[in-house]
N, C-alpha and C positions, 0 to 999 in steps of 0.2 A: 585531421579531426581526432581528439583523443574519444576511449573508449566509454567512456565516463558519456561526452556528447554522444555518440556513436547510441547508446541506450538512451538518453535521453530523449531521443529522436523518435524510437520507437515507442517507447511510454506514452508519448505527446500524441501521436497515431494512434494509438488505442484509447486512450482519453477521450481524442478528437470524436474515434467512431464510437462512443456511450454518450457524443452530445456534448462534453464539457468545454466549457472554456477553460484552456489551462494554464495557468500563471505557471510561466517560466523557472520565476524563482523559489518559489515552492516548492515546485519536482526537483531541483536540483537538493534543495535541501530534504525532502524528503526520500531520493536515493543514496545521499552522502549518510543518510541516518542510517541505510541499509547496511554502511562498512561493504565489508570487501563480499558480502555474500551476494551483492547484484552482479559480481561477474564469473560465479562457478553456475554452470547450469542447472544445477538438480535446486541449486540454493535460492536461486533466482528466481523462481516459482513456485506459486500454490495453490497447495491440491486441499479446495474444499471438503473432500471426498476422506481425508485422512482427520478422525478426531481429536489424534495426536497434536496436529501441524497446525489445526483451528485452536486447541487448546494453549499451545504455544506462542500464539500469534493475538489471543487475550491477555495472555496475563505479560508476555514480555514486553508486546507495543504497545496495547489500548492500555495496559495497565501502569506497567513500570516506565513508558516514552511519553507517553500522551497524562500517566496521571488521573486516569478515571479511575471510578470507583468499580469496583467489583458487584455489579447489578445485573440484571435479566435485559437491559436496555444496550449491555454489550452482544448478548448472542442474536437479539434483533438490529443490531447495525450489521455484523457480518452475516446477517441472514438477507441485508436487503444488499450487502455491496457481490456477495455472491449472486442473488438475482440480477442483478444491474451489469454484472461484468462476466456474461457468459462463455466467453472465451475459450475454447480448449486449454492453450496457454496463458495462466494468469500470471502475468508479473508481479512478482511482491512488488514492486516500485509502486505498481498503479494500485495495486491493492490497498497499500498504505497510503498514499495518497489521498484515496476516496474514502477511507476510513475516519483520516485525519480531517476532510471533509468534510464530514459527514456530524462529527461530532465536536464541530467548529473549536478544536486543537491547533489549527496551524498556528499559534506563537508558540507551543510546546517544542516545535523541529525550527521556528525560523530565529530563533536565538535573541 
């Protein structure tokens, strides 16, 4: 099993426990979006808790991957995918995921 499946496994388990049905192909394409930061630890996860890292993760993903607009309807999508995925450890994979979700993006990551 490469490392790539190896995560992907555990994304699908944490997805599974928030309820989701998860399209396989999806997640694959939305941690291959991630590049090489889904397999350093600190990189791999995130911390609602840091303004910085939420800031980062609007204007790099929601804005510059996914293409939205820069509105008040992005700090309420990650205000509802942080409620929804209470996790200690959040995986940017699942993070992104449910963002992507959330804001019916998925042709933005599935090419």
């Amino acid at each position: 099993m490469s490392k790539l499946d190896a995560l992907l496994e555990k994304y699908t388990a944490d997805l599974e426990g928030l309820g989701e049905k998860v399209d396989p192909k999806f997640l694959r394409a939305v941690a291959k979006s991630c590049g090489p930061a889904i397999y350093k630890k600190d990189a791999s996860l995130v911390a609602f808790s840091d303004p910085e890292e939420v800031a980062r993760i609007r204007k790099n993903f929601l804005i510059g991957k996914l293409g939205l607009k820069d509105t008040e309807k992005l700090d309420a999508g990650l205000d509802t995918v942080k409620g929804q995925y209470t996790k200690r450890s959040k995986y940017r994979a699942v993070v992104y995921y449910l963002l992507a979700k959330q804001f019916k993006k998925r042709s933005a990551l599935m090419g």
